[in-house]
N, C-alpha and C positions, 0 to 999 in steps of 0.2 A: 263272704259266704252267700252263695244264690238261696233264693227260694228251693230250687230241687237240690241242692246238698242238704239241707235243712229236710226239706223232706224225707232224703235219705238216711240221715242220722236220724228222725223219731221213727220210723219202718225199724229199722236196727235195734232202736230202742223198745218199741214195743213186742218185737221178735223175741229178743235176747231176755227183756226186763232184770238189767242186772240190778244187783243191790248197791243201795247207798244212792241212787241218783233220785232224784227229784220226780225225775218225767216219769217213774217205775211207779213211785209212789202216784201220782197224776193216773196212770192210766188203770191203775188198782181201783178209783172210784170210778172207775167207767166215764161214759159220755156226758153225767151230771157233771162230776168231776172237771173233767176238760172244757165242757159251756161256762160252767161257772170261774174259770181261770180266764176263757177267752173274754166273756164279756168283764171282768176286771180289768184286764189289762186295756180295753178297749174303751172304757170310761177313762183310765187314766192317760189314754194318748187325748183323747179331750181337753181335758185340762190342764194338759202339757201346753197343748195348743192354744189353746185358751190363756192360760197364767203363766207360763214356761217359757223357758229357749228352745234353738234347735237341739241345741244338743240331749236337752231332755225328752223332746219330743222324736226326736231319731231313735234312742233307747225305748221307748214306750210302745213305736209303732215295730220296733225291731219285734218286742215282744208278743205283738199281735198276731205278727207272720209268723212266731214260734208255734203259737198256741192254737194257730190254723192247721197249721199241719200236724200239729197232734189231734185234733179232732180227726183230721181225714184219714191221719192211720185210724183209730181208734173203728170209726166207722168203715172203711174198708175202700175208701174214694181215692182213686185215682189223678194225677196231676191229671190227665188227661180229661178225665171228667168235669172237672173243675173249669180248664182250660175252656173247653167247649164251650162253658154259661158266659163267658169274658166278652 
């Protein structure tokens, strides 16, 4: 899965907000909610890094780029916006 699929699927997700999914409940607590998911997962590719293999640190960073992209639905940002600062 790319990054813009991934994008594409939290857009949908916080469009639709169906029940039972995770990201639904994530974007219920707002943008506290999603910082505080992103910088977790973000320490924990650290220490993937750090103490870990790749494979766990593949998983950890996967989760990074999830939780990015629900922040930028969340706030209303653009791949393209994004793109640009790169």
């Amino acid at each position: 899965m790319t990054f813009e699929e991934i994008y594409t699927l939290v857009k949908q997700r916080k469009l639709e907000m169906p029940e039972g999914k995770s990201t639904t409940d994530l974007f219920k607590k707002g943008p506290d909610g999603v910082g505080k998911k992103l910088v977790e997962e973000a320490a924990e590719s650290w220490m993937a890094a750090r103490f870990e293999g790749r494979e766990e640190l593949s998983l950890e960073l996967s989760q990074v780029l999830y939780y990015v992209a629900c922040m930028m639905a969340e706030k209303g940002l653009t791949l393209e916006e994004v793109y640009a600062k790169l």
